[in-house]
N, CA, C and O of each residue as an XYZ file, in Angstrom:
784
protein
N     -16.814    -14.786     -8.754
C     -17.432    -13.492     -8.981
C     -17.221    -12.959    -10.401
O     -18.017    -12.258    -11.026
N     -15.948    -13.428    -10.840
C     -15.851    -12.208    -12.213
C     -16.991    -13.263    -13.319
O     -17.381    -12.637    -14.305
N     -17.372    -14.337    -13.243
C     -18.251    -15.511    -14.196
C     -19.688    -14.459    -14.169
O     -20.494    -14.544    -15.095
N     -19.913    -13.460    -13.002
C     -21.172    -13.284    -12.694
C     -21.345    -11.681    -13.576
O     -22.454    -11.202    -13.811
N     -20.011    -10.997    -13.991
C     -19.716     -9.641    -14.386
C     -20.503     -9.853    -16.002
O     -21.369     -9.044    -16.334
N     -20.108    -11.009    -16.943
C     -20.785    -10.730    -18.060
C     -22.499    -10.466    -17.925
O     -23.064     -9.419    -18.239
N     -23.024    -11.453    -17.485
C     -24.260    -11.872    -17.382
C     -25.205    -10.647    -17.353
O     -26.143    -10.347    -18.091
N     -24.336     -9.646    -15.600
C     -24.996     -8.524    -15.323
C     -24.759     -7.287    -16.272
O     -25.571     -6.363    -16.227
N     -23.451     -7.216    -17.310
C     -23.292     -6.743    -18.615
C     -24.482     -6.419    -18.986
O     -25.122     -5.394    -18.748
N     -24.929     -7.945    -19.976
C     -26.046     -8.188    -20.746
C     -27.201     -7.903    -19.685
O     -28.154     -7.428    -20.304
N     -27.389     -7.973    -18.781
C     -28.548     -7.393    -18.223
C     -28.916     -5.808    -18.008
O     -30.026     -5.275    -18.020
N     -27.520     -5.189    -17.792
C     -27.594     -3.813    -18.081
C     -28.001     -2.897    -19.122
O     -28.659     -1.867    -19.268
N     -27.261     -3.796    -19.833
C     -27.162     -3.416    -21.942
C     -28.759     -3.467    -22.200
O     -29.061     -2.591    -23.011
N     -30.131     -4.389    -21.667
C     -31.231     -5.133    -22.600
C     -31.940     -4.006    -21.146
O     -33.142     -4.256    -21.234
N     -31.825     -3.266    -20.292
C     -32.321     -2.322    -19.720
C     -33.406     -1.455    -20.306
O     -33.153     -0.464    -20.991
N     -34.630     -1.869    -20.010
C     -35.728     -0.580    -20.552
C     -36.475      0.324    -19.637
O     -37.354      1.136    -19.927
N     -35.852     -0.031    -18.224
C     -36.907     -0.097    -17.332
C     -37.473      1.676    -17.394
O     -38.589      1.776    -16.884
N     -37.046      2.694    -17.787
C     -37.049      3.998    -17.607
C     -37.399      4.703    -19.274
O     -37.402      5.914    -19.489
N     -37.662      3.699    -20.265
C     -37.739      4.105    -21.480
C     -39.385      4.984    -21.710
O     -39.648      5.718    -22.663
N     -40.064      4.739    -20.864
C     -41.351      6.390    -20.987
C     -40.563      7.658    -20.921
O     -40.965      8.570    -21.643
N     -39.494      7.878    -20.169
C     -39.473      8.803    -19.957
C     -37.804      9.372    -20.387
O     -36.934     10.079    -19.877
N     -37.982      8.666    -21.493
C     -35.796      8.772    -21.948
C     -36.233      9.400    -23.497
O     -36.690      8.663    -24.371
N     -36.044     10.713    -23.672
C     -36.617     11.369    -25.206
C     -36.308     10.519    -26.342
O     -37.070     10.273    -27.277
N     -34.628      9.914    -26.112
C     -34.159      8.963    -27.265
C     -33.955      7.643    -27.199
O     -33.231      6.913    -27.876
N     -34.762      7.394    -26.197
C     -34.604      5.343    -25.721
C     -33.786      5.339    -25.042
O     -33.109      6.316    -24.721
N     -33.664      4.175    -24.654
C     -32.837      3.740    -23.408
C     -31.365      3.112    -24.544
O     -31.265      2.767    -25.722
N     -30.385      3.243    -23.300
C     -29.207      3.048    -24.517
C     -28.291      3.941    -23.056
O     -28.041      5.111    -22.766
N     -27.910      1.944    -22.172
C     -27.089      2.141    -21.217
C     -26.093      2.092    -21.421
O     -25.580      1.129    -21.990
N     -25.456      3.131    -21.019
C     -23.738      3.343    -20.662
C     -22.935      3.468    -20.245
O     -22.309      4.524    -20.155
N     -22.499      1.854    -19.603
C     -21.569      1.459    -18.493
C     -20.489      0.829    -18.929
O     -20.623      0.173    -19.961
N     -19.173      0.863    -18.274
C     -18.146      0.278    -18.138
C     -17.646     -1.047    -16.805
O     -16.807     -0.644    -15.999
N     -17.921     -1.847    -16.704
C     -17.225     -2.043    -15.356
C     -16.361     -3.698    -15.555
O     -16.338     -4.220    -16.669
N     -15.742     -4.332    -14.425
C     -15.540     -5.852    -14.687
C     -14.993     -5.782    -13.428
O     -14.920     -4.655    -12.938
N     -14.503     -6.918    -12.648
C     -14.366     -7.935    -11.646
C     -13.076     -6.714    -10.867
O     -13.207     -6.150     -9.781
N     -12.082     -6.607    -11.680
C     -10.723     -5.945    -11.642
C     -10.625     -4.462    -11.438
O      -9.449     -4.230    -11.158
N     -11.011     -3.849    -11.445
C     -11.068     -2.498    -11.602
C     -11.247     -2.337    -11.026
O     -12.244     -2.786    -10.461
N     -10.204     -1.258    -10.414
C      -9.484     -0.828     -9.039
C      -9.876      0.612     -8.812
O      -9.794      1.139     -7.702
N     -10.309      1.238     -9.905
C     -10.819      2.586    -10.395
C     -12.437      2.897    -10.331
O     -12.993      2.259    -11.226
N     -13.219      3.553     -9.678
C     -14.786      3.657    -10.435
C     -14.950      4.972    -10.115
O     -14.856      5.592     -9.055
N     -15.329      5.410    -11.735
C     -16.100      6.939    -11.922
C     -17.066      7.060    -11.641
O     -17.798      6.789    -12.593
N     -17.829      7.466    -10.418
C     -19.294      7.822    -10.800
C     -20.034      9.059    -10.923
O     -20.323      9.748     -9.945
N     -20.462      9.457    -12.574
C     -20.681     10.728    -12.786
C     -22.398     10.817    -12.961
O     -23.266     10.375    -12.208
N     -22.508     11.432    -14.022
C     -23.928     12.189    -13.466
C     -24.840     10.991    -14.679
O     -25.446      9.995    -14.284
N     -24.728     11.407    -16.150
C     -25.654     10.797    -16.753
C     -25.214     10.828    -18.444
O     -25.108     11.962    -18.911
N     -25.017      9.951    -19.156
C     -24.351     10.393    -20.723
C     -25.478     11.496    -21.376
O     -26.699     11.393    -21.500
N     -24.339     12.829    -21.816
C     -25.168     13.488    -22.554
C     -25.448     12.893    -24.257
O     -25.378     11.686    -24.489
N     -25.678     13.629    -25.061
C     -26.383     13.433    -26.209
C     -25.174     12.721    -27.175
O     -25.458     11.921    -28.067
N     -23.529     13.213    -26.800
C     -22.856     13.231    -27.651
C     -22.329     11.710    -27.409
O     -21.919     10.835    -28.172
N     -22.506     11.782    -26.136
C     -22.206      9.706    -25.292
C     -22.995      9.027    -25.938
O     -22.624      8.032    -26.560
N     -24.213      9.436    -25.909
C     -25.581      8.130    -26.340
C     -25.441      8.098    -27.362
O     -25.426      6.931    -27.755
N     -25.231      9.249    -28.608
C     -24.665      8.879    -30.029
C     -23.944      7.738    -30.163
O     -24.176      6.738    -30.843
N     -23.018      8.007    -29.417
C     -21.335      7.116    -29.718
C     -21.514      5.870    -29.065
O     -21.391      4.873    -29.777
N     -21.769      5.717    -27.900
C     -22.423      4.866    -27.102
C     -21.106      4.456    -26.196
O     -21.157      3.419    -25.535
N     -20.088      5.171    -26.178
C     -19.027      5.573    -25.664
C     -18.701      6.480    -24.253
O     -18.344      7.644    -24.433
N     -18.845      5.846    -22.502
C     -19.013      6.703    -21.873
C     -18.041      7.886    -21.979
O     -17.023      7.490    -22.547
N     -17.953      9.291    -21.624
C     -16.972     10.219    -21.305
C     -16.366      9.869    -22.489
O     -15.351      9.173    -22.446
N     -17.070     10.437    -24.111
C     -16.452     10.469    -24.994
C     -16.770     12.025    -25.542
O     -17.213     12.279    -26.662
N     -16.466     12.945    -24.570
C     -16.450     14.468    -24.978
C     -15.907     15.264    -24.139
O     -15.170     14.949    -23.204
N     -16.234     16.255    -24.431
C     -14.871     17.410    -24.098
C     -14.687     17.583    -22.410
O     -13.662     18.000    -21.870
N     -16.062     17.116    -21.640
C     -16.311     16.637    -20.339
C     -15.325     15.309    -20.081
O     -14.517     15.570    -19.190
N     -15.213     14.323    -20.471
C     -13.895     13.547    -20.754
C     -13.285     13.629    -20.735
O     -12.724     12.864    -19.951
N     -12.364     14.622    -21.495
C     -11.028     15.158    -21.774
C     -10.820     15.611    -20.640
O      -9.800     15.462    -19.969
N     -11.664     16.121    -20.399
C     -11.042     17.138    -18.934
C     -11.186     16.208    -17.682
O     -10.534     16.473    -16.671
N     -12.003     15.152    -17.720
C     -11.881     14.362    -16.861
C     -10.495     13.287    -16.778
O      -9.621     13.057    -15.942
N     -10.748     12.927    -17.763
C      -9.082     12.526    -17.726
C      -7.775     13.710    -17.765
O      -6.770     13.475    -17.095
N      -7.847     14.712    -18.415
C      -6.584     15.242    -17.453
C      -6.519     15.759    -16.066
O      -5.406     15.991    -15.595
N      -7.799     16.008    -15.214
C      -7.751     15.498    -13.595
C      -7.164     14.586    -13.123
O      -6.389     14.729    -12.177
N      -7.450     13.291    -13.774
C      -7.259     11.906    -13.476
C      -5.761     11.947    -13.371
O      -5.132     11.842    -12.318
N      -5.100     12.160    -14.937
C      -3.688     11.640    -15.272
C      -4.038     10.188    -15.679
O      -3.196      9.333    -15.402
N      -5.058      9.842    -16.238
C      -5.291      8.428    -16.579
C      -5.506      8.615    -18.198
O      -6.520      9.174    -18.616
N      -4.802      8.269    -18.813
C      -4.776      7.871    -20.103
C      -5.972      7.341    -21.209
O      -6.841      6.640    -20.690
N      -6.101      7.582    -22.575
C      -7.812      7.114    -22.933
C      -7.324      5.809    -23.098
O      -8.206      4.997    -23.379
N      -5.835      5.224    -22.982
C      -5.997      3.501    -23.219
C      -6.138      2.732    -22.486
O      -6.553      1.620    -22.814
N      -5.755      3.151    -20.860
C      -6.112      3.114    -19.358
C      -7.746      3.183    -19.231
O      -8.358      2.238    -18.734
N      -8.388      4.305    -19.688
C      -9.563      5.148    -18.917
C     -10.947      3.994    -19.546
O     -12.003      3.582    -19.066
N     -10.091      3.778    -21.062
C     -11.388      2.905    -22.031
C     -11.131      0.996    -21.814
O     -11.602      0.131    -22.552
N     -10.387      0.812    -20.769
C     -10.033     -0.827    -20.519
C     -10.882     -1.122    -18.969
O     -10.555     -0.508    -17.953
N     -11.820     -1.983    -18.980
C     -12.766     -2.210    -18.425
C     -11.698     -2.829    -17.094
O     -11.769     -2.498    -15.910
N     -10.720     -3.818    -17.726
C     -10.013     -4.494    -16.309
C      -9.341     -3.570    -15.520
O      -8.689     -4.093    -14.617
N      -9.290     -2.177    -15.587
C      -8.674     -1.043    -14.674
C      -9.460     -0.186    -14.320
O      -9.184      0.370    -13.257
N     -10.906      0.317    -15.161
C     -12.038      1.555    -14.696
C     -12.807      1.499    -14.851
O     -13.127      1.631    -16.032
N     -13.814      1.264    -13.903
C     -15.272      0.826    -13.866
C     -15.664      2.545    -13.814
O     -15.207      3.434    -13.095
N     -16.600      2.577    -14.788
C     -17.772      3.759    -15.419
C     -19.052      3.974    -15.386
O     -19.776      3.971    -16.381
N     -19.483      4.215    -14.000
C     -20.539      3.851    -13.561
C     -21.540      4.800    -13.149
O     -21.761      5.003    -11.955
N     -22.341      5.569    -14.343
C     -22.765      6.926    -13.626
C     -24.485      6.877    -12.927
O     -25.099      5.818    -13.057
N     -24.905      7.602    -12.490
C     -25.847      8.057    -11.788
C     -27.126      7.668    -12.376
O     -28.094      7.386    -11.670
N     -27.153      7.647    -13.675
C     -28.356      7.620    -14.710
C     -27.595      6.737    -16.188
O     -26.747      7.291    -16.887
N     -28.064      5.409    -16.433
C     -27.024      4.975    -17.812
C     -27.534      5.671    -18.952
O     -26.799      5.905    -19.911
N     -29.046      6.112    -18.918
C     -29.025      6.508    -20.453
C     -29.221      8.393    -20.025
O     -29.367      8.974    -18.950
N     -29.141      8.818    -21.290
C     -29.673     10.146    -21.722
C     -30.696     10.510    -21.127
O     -31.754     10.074    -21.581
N     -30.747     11.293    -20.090
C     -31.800     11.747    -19.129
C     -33.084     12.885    -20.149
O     -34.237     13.008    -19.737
N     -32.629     13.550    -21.369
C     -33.151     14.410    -21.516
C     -32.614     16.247    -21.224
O     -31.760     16.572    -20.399
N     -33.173     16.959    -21.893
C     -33.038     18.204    -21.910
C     -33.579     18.954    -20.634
O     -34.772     18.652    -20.679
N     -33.401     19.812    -19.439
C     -33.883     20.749    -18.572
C     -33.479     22.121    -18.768
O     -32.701     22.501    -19.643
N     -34.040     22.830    -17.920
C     -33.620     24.488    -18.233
C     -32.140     24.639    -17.434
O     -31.935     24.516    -16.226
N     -31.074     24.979    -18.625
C     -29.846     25.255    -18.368
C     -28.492     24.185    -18.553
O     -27.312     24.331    -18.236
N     -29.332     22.881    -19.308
C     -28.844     21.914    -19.392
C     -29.036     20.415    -19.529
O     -29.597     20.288    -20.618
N     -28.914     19.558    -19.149
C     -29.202     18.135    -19.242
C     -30.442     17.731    -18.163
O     -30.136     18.264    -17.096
N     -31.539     17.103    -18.036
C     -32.444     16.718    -16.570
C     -31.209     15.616    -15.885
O     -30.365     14.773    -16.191
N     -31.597     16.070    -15.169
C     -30.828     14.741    -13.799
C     -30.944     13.515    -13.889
O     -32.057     12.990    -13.910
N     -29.786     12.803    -13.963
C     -29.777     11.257    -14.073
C     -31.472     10.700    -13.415
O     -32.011     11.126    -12.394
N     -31.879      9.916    -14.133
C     -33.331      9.564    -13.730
C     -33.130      8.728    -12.620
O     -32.390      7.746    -12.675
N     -34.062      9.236    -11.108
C     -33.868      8.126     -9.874
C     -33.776      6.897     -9.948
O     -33.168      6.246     -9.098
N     -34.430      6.306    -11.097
C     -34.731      4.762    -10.631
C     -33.316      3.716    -10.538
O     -33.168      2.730     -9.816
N     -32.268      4.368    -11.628
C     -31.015      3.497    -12.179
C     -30.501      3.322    -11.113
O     -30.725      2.292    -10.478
N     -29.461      4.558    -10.535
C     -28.632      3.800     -9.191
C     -29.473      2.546     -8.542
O     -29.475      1.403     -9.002
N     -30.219      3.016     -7.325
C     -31.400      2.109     -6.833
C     -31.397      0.780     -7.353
O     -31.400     -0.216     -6.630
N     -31.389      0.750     -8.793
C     -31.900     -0.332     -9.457
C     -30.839     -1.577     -9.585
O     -31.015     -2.779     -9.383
N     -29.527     -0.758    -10.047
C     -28.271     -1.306    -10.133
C     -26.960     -1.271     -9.495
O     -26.119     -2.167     -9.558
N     -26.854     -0.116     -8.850
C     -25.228      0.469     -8.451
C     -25.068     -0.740     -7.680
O     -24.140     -1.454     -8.059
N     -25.933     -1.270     -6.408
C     -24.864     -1.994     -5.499
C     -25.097     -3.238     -6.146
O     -24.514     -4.083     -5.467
N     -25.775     -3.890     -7.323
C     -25.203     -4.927     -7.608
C     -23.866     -5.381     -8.484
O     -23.258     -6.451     -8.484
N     -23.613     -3.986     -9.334
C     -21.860     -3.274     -9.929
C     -20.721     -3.193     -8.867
O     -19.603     -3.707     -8.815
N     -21.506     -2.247     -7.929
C     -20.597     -2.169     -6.746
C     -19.990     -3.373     -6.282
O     -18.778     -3.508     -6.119
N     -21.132     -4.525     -6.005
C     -20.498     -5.373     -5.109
C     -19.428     -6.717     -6.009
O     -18.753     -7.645     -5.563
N     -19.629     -6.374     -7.018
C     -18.575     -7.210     -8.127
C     -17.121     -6.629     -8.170
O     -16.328     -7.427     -8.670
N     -16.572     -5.439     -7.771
C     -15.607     -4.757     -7.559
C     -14.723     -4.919     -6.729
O     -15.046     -5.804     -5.936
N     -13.452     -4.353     -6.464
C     -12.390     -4.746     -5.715
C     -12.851     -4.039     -4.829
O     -13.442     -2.994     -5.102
N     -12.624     -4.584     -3.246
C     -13.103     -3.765     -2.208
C     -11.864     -2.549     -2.419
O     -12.464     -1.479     -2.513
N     -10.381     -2.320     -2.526
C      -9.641     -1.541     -2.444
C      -9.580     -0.786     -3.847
O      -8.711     -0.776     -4.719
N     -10.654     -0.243     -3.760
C     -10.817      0.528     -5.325
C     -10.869      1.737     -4.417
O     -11.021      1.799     -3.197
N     -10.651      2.965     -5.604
C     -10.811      4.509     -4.971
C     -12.147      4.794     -6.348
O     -12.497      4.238     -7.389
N     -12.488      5.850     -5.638
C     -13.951      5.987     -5.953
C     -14.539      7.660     -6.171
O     -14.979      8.341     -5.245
N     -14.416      8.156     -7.738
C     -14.065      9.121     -7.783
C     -16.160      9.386     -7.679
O     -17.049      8.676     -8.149
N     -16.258     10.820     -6.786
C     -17.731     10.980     -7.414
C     -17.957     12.268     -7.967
O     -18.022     13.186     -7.149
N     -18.076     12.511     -9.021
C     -17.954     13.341    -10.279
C     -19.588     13.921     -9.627
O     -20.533     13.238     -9.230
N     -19.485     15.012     -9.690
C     -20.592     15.806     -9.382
C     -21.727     15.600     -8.478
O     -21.833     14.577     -7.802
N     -22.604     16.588     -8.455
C     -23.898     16.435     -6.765
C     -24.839     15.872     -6.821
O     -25.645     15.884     -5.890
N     -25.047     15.133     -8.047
C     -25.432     13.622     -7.815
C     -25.142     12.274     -7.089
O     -25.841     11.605     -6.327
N     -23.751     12.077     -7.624
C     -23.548     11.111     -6.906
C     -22.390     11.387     -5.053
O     -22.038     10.737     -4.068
N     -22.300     12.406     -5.481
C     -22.264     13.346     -3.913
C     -22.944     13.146     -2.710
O     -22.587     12.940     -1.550
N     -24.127     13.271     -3.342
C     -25.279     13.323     -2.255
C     -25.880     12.070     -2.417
O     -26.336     11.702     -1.334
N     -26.078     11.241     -3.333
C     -26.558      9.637     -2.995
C     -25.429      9.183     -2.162
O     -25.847      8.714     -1.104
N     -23.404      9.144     -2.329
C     -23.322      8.327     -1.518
C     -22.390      9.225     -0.104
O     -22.063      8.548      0.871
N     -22.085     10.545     -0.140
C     -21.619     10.772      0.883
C     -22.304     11.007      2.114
O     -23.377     11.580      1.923
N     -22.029     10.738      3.419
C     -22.884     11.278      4.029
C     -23.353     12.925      4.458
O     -22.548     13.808      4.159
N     -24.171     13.176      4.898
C     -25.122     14.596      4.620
C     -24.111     15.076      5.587
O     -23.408     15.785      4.868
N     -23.661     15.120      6.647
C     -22.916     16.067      7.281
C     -21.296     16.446      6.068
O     -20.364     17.249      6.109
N     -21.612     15.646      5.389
C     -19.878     16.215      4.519
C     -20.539     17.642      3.770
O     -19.690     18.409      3.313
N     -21.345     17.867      3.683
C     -21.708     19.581      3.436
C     -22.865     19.224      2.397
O     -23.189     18.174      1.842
N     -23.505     20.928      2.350
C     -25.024     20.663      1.784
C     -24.839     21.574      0.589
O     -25.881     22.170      0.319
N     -23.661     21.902     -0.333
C     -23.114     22.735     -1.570
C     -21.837     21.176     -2.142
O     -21.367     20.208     -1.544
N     -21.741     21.659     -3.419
C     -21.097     21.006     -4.070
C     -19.541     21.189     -3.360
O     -18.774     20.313     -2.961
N     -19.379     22.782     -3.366
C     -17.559     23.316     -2.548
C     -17.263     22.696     -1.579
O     -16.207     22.084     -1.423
N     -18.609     22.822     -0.431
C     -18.502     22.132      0.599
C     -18.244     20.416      0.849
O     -17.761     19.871      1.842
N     -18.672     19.888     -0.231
C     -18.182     18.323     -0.407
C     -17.190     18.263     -0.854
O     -16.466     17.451     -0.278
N     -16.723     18.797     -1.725
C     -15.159     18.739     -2.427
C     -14.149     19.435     -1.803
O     -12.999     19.389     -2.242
N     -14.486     20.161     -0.700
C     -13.364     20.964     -0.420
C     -13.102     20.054      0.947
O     -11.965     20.069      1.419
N     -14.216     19.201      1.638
C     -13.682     18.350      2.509
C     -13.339     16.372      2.005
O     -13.830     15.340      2.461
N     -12.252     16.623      0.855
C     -11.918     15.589      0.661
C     -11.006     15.028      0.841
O     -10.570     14.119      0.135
N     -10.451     15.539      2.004
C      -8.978     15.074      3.041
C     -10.142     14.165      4.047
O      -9.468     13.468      4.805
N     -11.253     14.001      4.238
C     -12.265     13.231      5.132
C     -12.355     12.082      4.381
O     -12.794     11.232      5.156
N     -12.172     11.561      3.245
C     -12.837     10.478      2.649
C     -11.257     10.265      1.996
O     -10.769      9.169      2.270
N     -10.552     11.021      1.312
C      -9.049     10.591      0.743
C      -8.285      9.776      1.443
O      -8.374     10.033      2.644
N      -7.315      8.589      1.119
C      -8.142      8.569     -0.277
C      -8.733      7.196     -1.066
O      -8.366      6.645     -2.103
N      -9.751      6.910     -0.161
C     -10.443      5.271     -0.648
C     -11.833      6.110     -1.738
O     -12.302      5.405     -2.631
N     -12.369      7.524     -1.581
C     -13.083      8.466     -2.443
C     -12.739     10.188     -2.329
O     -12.464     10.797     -1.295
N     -12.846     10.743     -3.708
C     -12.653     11.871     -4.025
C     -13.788     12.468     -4.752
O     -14.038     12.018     -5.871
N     -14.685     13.653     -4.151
C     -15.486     13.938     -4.220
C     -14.900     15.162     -5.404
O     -14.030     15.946     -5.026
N     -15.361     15.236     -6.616
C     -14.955     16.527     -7.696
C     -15.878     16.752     -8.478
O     -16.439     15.858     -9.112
N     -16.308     18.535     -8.585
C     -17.182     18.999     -9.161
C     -17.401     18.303    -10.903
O     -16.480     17.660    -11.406
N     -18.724     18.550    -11.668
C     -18.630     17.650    -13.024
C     -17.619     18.848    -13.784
O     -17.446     20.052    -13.595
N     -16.955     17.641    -14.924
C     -15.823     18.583    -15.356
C     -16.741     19.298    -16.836
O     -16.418     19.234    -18.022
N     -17.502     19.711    -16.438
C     -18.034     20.249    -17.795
C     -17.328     21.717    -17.797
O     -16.666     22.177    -16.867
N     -17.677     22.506    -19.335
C     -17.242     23.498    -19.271
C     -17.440     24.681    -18.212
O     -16.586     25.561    -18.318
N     -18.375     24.874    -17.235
C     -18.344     25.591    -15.710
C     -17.562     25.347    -15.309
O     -17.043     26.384    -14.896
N     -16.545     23.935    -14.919
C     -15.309     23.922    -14.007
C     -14.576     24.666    -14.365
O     -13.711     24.933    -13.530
N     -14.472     25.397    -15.707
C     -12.891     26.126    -15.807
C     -13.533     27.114    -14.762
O     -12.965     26.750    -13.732
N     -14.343     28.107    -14.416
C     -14.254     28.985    -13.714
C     -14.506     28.922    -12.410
O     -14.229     29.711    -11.506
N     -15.223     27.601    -12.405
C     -15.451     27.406    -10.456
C     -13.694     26.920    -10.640
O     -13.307     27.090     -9.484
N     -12.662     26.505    -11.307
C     -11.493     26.026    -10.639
C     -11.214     27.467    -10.479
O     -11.454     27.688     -9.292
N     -10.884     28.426    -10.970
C     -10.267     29.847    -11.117
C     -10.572     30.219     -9.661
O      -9.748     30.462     -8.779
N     -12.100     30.219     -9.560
C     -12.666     30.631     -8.054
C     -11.894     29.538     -7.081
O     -11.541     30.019     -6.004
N     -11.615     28.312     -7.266
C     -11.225     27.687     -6.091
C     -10.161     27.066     -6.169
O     -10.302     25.843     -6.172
N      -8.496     27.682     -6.273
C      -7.853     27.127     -6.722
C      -6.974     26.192     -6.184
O      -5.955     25.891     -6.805
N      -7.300     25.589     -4.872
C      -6.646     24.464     -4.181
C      -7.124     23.477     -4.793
O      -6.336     22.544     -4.946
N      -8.595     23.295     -5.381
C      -9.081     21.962     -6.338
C      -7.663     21.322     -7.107
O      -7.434     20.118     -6.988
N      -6.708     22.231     -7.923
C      -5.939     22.051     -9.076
C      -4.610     21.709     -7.995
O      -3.855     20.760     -8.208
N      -4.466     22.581     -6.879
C      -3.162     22.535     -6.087
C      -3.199     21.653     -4.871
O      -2.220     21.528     -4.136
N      -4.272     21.084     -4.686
C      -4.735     20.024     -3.288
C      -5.381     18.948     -3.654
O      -4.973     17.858     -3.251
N      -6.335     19.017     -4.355
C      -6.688     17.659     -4.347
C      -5.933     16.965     -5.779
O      -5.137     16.027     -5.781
N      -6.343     17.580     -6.734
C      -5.670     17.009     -7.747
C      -4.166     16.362     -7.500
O      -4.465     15.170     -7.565
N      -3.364     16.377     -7.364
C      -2.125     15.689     -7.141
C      -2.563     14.599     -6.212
O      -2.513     13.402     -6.495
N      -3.094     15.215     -4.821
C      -3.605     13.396     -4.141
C      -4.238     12.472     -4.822
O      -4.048     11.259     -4.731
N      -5.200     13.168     -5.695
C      -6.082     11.979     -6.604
C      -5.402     11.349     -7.956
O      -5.857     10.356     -8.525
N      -4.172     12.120     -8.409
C      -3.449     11.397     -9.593
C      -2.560     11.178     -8.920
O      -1.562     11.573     -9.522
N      -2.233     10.670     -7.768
C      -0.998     10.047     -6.563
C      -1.837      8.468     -6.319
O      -1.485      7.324     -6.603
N      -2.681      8.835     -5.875
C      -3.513      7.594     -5.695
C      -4.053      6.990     -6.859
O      -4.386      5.815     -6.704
N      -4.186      7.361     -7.707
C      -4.816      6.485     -9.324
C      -3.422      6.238     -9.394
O      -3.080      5.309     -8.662
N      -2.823      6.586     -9.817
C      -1.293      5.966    -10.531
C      -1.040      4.901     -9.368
O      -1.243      3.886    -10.035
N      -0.882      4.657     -8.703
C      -0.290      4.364     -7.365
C      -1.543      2.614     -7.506
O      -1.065      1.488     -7.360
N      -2.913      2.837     -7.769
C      -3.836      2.079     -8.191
C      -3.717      1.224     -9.108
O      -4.015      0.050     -8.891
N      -3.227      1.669    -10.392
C      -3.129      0.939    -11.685
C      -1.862      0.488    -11.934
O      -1.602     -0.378    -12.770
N      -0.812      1.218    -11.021
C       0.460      0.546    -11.087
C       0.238     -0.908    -10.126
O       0.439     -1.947    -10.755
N      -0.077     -1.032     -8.961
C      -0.624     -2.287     -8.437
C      -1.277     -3.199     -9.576
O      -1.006     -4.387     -9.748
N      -1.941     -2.644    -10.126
C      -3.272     -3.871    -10.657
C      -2.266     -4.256    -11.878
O      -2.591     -5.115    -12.698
């Protein structure tokens, strides 16, 4: 299996399939390999990712890794954290923010990433994108409502709002996020990468 991880690399990387409708080209941005015991799946690289070409290389990052407790020399090593979001390239501009990871990518790719992975990986899903593609619909029909029932899925997945700058005040509003889940989910990552 891991002989089969480059190949689908380079097949990811030479990706155009969505380029009508990507303002700045296609320009996928994934992390993953055979080993990685870890997978992020967030929403879609904004403008400052597709620059760099660097997933979770902004201030959404930062804050994602200090959720984590995972380190940028940990977070940026492919054999420990597969980076696998919703949409690989730059979705574009909408009212109030970024457009939504474009449908076709997951669909197109996730379960052939997925299935190259350690079955005993934990599986963080970074916002109501990938919420609602993979949890099921009775885990709640609001973002709170998925994250606040993540003693149901903890801890093989942890459902957490995107850490953009809004989380500082939805955490304020909900502050068991910081005092409940957070410690189970940097209990179980450490607990992850110390194994691997």
């Amino acid at each position: 299996m891991p002989d089969q991880v480059p190949a689908l690399q380079a097949e990811v990387a030479a990706c155009t399939f969505c380029a009508p409708h990507l303002p700045l080209g296609p320009r996928p941005i994934t992390q993953f390999s055979a080993s990685a015991r870890i997978l992020i799946i967030g929403q879609a690289p904004g403008t400052k990712v597709h620059m760099s070409g660097i997933p979770w290389a902004d201030d959404s990052g930062d804050r994602l890794r200090e959720w984590t407790g995972i380190g940028a020399d940990q977070f940026y090593d492919p054999a420990k954290v597969a980076l696998v979001p919703m949409g690989f390239c730059y979705p574009g501009k909408a009212a109030g923010g970024d457009a939504p990871p474009r449908p076709e990518c997951a669909p197109r790719w996730h379960a052939r990433i997925l299935d190259l992975l350690p079955a005993d990986r934990i599986t963080l899903l970074v916002g109501s994108y990938a919420q609602q593609y993979y949890l099921p619909r009775d885990a709640g029909s609001t973002l709170i409502a998925r994250v606040r029932s993540f003693e149901r899925f903890a801890p093989a997945i942890f459902p957490t709002p995107h850490p953009s700058w809004r989380s500082v005040g939805w955490m304020r509003r909900n502050p068991w996020f910081e005092m409940e889940l957070l410690p189970r989910l940097r209990a179980a990552i450490a607990a992850h990468l110390s194994d691997g």
